[in-house]
Every structure is written in C-alpha cells, then in structure tokens.
C-alpha positions as CSV (number, residue, x, y, z in Angstrom):
1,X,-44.6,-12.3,-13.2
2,X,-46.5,-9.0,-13.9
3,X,-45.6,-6.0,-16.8
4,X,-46.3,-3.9,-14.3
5,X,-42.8,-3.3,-12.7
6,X,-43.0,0.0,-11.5
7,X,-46.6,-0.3,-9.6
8,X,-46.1,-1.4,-6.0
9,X,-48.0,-4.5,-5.1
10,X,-49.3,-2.9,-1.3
11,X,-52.2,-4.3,0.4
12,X,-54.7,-3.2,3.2
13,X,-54.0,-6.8,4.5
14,X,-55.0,-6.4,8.4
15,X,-57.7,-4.5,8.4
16,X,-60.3,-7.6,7.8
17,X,-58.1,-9.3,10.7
18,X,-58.5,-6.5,13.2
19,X,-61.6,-6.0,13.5
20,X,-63.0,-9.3,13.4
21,X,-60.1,-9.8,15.8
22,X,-58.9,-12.9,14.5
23,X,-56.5,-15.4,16.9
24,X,-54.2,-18.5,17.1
25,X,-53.5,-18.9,13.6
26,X,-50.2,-21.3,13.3
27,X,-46.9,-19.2,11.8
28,X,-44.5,-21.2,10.0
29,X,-40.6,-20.8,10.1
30,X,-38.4,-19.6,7.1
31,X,-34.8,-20.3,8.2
32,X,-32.1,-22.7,6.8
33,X,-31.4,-24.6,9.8
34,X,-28.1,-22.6,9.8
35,X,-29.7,-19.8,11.6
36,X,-32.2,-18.5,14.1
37,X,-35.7,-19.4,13.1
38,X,-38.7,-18.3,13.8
39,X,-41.5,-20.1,15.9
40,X,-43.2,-23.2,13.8
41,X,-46.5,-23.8,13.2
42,X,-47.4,-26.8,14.1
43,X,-51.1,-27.3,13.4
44,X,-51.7,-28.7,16.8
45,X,-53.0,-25.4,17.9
46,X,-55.4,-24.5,15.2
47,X,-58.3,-26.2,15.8
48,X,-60.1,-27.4,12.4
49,X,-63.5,-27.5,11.5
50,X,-65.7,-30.4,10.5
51,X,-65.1,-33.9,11.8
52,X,-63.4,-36.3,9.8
53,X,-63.3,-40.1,10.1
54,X,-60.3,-40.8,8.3
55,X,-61.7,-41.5,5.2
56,X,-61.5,-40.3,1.7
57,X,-64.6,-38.4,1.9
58,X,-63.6,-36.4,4.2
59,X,-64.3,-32.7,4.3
60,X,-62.2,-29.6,2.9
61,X,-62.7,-28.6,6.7
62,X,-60.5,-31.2,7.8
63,X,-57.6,-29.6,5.8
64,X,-58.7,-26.2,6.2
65,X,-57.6,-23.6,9.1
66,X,-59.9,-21.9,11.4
67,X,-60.7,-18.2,12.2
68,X,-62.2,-15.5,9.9
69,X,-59.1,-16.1,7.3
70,X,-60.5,-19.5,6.7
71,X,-64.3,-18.5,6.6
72,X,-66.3,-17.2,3.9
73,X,-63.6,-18.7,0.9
74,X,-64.8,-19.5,-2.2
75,X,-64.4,-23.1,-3.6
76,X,-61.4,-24.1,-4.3
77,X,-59.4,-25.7,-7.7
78,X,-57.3,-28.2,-8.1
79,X,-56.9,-32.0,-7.8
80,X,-58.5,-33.1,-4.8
81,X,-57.1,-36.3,-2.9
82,X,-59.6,-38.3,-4.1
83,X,-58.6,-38.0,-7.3
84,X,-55.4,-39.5,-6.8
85,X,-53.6,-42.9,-6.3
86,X,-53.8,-44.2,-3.0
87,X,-51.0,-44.2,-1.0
88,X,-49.7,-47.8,0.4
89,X,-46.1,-48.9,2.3
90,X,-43.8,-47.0,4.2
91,X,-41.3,-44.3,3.5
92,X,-38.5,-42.2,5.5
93,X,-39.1,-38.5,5.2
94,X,-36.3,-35.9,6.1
95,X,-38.2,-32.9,6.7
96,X,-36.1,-29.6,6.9
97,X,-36.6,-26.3,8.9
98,X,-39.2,-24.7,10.8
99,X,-42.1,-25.9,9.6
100,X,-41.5,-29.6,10.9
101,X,-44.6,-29.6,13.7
102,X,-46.5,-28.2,10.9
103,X,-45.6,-31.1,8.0
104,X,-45.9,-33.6,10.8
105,X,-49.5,-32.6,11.3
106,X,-50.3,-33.3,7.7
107,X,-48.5,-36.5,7.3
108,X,-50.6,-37.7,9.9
109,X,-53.5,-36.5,8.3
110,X,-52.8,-38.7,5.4
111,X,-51.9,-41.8,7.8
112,X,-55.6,-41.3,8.6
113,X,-56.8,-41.5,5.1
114,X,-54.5,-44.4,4.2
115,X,-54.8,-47.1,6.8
116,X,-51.8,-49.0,4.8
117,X,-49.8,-45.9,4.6
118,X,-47.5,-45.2,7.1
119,X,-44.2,-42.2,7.2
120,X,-41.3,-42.2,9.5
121,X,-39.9,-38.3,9.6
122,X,-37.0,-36.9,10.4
123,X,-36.7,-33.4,11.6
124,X,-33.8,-30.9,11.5
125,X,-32.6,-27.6,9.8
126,X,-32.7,-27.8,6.1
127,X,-29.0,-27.4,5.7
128,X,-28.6,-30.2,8.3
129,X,-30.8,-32.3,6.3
130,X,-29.1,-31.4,3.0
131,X,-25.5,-31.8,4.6
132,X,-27.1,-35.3,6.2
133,X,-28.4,-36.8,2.5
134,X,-25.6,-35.3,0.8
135,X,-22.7,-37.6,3.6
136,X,-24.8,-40.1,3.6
137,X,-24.9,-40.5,-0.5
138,X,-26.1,-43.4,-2.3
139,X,-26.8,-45.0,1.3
140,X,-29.2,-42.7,2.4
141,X,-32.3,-43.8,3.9
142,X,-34.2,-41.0,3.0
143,X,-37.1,-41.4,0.2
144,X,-38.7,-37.5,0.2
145,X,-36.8,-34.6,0.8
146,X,-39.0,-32.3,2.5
147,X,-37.7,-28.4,2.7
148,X,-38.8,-24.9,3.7
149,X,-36.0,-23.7,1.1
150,X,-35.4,-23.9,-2.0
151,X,-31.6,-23.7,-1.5
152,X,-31.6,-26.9,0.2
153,X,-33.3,-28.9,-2.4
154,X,-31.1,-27.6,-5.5
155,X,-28.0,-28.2,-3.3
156,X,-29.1,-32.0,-3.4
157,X,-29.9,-31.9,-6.5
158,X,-26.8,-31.0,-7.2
159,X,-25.2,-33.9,-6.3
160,X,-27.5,-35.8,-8.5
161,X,-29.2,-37.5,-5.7
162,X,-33.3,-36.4,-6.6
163,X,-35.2,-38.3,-9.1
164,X,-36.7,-36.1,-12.4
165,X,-40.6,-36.0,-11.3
166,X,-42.7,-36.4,-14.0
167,X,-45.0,-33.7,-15.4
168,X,-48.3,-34.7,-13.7
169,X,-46.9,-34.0,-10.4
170,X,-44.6,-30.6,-11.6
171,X,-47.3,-29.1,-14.0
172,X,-49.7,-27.9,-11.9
173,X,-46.7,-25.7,-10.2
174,X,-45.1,-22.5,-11.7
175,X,-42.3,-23.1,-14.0
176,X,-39.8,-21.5,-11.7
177,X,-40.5,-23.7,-9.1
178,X,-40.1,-26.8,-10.3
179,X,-36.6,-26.1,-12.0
180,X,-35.6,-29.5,-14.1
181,X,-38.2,-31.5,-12.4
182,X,-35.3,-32.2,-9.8
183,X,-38.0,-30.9,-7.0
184,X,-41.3,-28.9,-7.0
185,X,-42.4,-26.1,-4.9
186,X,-45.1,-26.9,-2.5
187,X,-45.9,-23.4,-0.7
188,X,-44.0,-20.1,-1.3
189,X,-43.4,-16.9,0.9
190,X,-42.5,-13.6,-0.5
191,X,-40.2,-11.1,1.1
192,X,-41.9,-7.8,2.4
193,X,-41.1,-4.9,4.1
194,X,-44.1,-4.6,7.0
195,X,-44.4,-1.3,8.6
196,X,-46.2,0.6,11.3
197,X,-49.2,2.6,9.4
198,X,-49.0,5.1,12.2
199,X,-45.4,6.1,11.8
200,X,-45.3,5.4,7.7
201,X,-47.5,5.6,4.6
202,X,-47.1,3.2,1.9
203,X,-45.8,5.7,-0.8
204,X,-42.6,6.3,2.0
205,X,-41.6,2.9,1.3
206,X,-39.2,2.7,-1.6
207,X,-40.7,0.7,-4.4
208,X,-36.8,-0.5,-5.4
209,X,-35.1,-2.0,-2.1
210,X,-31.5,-1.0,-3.1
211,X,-33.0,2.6,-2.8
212,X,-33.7,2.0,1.4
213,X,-30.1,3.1,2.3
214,X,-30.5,6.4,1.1
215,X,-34.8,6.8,1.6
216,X,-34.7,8.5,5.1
217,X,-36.0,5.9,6.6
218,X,-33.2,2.9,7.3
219,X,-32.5,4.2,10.6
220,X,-35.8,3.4,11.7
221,X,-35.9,0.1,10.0
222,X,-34.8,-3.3,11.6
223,X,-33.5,-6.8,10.4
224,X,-32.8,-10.6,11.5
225,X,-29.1,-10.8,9.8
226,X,-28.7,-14.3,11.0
227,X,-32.0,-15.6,10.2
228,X,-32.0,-17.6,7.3
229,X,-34.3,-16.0,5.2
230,X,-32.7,-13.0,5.2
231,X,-29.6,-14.5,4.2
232,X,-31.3,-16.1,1.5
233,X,-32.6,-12.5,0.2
234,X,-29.0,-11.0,0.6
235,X,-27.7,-13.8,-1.9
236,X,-30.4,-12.9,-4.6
237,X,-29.1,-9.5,-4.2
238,X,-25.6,-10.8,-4.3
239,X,-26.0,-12.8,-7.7
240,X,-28.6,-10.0,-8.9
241,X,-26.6,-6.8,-7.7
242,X,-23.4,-7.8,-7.6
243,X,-21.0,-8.3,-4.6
244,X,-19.6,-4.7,-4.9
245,X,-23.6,-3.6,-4.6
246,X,-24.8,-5.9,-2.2
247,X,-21.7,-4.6,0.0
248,X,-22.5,-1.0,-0.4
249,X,-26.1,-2.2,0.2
250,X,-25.4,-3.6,3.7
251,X,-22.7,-0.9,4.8
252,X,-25.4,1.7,4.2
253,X,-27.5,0.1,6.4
254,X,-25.5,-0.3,9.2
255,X,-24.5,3.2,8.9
256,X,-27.6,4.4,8.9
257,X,-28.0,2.7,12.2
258,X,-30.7,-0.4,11.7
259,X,-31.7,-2.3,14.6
260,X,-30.9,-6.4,14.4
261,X,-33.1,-9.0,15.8
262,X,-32.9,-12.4,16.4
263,X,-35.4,-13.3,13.6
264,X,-38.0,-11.7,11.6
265,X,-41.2,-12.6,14.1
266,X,-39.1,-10.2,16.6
267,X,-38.7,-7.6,14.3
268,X,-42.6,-8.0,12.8
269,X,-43.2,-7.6,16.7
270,X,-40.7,-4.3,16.9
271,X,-42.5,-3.2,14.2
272,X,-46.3,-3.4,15.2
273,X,-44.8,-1.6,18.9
274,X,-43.5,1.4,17.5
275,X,-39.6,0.0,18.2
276,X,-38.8,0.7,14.5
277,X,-41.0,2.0,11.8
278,X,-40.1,-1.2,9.1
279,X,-38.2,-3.7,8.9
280,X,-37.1,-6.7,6.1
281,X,-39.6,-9.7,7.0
282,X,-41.4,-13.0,5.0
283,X,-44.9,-11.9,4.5
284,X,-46.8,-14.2,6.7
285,X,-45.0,-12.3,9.9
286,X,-47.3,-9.5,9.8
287,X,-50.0,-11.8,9.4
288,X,-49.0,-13.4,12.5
289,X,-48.4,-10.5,14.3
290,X,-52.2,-9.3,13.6
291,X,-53.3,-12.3,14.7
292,X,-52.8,-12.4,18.0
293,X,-52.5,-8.3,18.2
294,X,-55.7,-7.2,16.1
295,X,-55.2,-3.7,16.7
296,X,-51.2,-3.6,15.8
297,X,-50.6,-0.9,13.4
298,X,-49.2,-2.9,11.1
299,X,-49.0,-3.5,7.1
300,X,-46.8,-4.5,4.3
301,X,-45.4,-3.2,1.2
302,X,-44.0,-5.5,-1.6
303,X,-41.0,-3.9,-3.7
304,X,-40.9,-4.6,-7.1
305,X,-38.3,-6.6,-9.0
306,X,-35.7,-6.6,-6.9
307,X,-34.1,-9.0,-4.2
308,X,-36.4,-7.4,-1.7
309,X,-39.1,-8.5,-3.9
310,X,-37.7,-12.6,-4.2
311,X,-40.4,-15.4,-3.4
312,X,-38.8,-18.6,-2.1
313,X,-40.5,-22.1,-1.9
314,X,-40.3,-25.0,0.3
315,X,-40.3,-27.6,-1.8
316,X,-40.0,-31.5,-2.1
317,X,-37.7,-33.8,-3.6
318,X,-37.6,-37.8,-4.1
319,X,-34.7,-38.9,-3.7
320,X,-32.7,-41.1,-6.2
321,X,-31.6,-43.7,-4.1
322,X,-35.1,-44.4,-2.9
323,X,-36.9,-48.1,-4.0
324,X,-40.2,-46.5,-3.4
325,X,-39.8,-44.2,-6.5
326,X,-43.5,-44.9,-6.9
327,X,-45.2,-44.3,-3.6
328,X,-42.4,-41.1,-2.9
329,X,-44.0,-39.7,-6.1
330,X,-47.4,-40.2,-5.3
331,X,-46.7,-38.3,-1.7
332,X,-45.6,-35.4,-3.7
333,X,-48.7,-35.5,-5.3
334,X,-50.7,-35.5,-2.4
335,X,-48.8,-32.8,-1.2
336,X,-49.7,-30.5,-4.0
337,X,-53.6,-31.7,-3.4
338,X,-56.1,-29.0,-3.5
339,X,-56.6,-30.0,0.6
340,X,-52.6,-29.7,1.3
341,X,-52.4,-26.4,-0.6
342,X,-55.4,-25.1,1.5
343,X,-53.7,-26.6,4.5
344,X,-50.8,-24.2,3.5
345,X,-52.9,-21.3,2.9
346,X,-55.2,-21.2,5.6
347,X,-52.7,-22.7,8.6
348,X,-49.4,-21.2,7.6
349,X,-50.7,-18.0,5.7
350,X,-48.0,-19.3,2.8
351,X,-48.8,-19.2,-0.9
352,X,-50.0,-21.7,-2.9
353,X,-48.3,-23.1,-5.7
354,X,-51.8,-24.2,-7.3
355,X,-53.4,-21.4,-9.4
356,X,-57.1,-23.0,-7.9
357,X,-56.2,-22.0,-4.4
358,X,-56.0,-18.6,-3.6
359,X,-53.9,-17.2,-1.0
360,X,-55.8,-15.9,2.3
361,X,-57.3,-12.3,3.0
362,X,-55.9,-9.7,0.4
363,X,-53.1,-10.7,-0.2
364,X,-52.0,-10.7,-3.8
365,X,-51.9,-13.3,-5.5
366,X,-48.7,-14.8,-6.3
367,X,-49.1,-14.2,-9.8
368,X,-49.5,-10.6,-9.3
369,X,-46.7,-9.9,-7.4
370,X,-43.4,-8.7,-9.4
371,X,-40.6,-11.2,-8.0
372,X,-36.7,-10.9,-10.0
373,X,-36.0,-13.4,-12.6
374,X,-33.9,-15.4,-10.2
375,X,-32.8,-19.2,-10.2
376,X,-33.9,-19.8,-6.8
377,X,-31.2,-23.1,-7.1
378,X,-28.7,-20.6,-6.9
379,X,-29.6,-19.9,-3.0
380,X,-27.6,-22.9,-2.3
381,X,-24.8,-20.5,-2.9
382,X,-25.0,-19.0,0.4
383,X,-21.5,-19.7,1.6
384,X,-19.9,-16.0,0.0
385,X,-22.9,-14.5,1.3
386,X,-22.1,-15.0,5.1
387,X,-18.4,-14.1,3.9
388,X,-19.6,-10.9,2.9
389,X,-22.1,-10.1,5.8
390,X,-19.2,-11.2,8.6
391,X,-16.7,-8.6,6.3
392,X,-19.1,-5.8,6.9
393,X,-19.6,-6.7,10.2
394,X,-23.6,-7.6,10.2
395,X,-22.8,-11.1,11.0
C-alpha cells in the first residue's frame, strides 16, 4: 500500500496509554476455530459513554469505546446509520471465531435501533462455521456469514455459496478486501512483532521477517504455533516464500531455540515481563497488554512486505441460499456504518476498513502500512501449512 518498502512502519504506540494509565479496553480473538484463541472481547465490559434510547438519533458515544483511546478523536467519515435503509425481519447469523461476545454486542445494538429487526446467531470457530455451511449446502439456514478470517469466507465462497454484494456496500472497503464482491472486510488486524523496549530498540528488529532466523535475536523471541493467526501468517509465507523457504524459515527458529505459547496474548504477556524480548503477535495484543499493564515495556515494530507484514480481515458474507438477500445486504451495510467501524476501532483496537475512521492512538493507518500483495482467499489453503509445521516439529 505504500512506495516506501524499505522504511519500517514503527510506532511509539504505548506511551499515550501509559501514562494516562488507560484500563479494561475489550481484546478481540484472531484464531480460526481450529486453534487456541485468544480471550474475546465482548463489549460487555467496556462501559460506553452517552445514553442511548434505542433510537436512530442516537449518539456516536453509544458505538464508541471508553478510556483515553476513545477520547479526544476527531469526527469521524463515513456513512452513518442514519443514512441507511432500515433494517426489518429476521435473519440467522453464523458468526465465526473469537470475536463472538464482541459481534453479539453489536447486533444487539442494532435490535435496539430497529424494533422490527431481530438476529438469531450462531457462535463457533470460523472453520467450524465454514465446515458447518459448507455440509449443510443449499440447505443451510444461515443468511450472513460472519468471520474473524478471511480464510473462512473465501473457503465458502468457494463453493459458490455467498451472494456477489453490490458496489454500495463493497466500495467504501479496500479493493483487496472485498475480492469478487463474494465478501467484504469489516475490520482488519496486521501482524507485528511487539517487543520489550528495555531489552530491544526498534532498529534490532529486522525490517524483512525471513531475516529473524539469522538476526541474533530469535532465541529470545516467542510464538503461538497453534494459534490460528499464526498459521494463517505461515501460509502467506508458504504461497509467498515458497515451501522449501517457509521450511528453512521455521527450522531456523526452532533451532535457534524460540519459546511457544498457547496464543499470542500469552506471548504479548511474556513479552511485556521480560520472559522473551519479542515475539510474532496481531497488533492489538500489545495494545491489550498496555491496557491493563500501563507501565509494561512494551512496543511494536511492523516489517515491511513480507508475510510478517500480512493484514487479514474479518469479514462478512451473504449467503446464496438466503431469501433475505435484501435485509442480509443491508446488515452488511450497517456493519460497515461509520458507528460499527468506530465500534471496531475503539472496542477491539482493529482497523477500520472505512478510510473516514481512523484507527486508535498512533497507530498507522492502514494505508500506511506496507502489507505483501497477497490474495488473502488463498488462507483457506491452510491444510499443507499444518503438514509442514507438524514435519518440522512446531506443531
């Protein structure tokens, strides 16, 4: 996304957050359902500001997160609820991965605005939910595909079981994540390396991540093999590197002696207590980290276009079988609202997919940051990649 691909994209992201010694903002997971994930947000426990009556004219604040992250932003873009068709019936939502308590919160939010409107969901893992619509088939009862990764939604899709959306819901997004109008990204997360700033500076992180192995520093470092995200970053490198590469990649690791944990919130955590000196994380770990730790010595560094540097999406999808084409669309819609995409920001520290809302604190935009040219479909693909992690003996 940026000519700049030698320049790393680092931020002084925590420093704001320590010392106004911000707390209880709501994490959101990043796993496939096929591993360990991390712990949901699930907007219960971050209060919101402003009292709403359930009406359309209700305030940003109803939508917005609290603590200091959420204070002091400047107005925001996009196409506000308002704006849009009202939503009216019923439909089936299978919402997939960590994020459930989180999406749950916001449905509700827009049963509250809609008195007519009313969604039944339908929790699970995201491959579990793919696996579920893909058995179930023409039959399915699902009308919106709901997914923290983008994996899950192109494997659907390739069964020709989503509906094309239509360009005024898709054309507020990035081209890359709405591939085919098959599904459309609806908040994205971007792999990082986070690292304790009193063991590291920035310029000892690598700004190529295939360069890690070999930096000095992997033996200090630490990683959640079996977490989904990571998995989904080892098949970029896979498809982007090669398998030959990807495997020399991962041996070189182990030998150097890297430390597994059971997700990427554990090894954030290892990180900010001097267990490791890095690790391979999404970025909003850190952030989560700070949160309830102000004074962790902890920061990120983004690598530059390279796996290590991928940005994945969850995502929605109507589904094909649906009869509310209509209404499923609309939701989508709503989901991509100036107010959801805040919702996103502010409550799950995830990027929006609307150029009008930016992302929280300094964090780069998404636009600055230097991602691969990757078709993020191809994360479906994940089956040679645990093949390949099990041969060398990380899984």
């Amino acid at each position: 996304m940026t000519d700049e691909p030698t320049s790393k994209r680092r931020r002084r992201l925590l420093g704001t957050l320590a010392s106004a010694g911000l707390v209880g903002i709501a994490g959101c997971g990043g796993g496939d359902g096929t591993a360990t994930e991390g712990t949901p947000g699930d907007g219960t426990n971050t209060p919101t500001q402003g009292g709403g009556d359930g009406s359309l004219g209700a305030e940003l604040g109803e939508f917005r997160g609290s603590g200091v992250l959420a204070q002091g932003r400047d107005e925001i873009g996009g196409t506000r609820i308002e704006e849009l068709p009202d939503l009216e019936g019923e439909l089936t939502i299978y919402l997939g991965g960590g994020e459930g308590g989180l999406y749950r919160d916001l449905i509700n939010k827009l049963e509250n605005i809609y008195p007519d409107f009313s969604a039944t969901p339908r929790v699970s893992g995201t491959a579990d939910a793919a696996n579920t619509i893909i058995t179930e088939g023409s039959a399915t009862p699902a009308d919106v595909f709901w997914s923290v990764d983008a994996g899950s939604l192109a494997a659907v899709a390739a069964e020709d079981l989503t509906s094309e959306l239509p360009s005024e819901v898709t054309d507020p997004v990035p081209d890359e994540f709405h591939p085919n109008g098959e599904w459309v990204g609806t908040a994205g997360r971007a792999r990082a390396i986070p690292y304790n700033t009193e063991a590291l500076d920035e310029s000892d992180i690598p700004d190529d991540v295939m360069d890690l192995p070999d930096s000095g520093i992997a033996g200090n470092m630490g990683w959640g093999p079996t977490y989904g995200a990571f998995q989904a970053f080892i098949t970029a490198m896979r498809i982007i590197e090669g398998e030959d590469a990807t495997r020399q990649w991962l041996q070189g690791m182990v030998d150097a002696g890297i430390t597994e944990y059971a997700n990427e919130f554990f090894v954030a955590n290892a990180v900010a207590d001097g267990e490791i000196q890095a690790g391979f994380a999404n970025h909003y770990y850190a952030l989560r980290v700070q949160a309830a730790r102000p004074n962790a010595p902890i920061d990120l560094a983004f690598t530059s276009g390279d796996a290590g540097a991928l940005i994945n999406v969850a995502g929605a999808a109507v589904l094909g079988p649906s009869p509310q084409q209509e209404l499923a669309r609309t939701f989508v819609r709503h989901l991509l609202s100036a107010e959801a995409q805040e919702y996103f920001a502010t409550r799950a520290y995830a990027y929006p997919m609307i150029p009008g809302v930016p992302p929280v604190g300094d964090l780069p935009r998404i636009d600055e940051l230097n991602p691969p040219e990757f078709d993020l479909a191809k994360l479906s693909n994940i089956g040679p990649t645990v093949e390949l992690m099990r041969e060398v003996g990380v899984l």
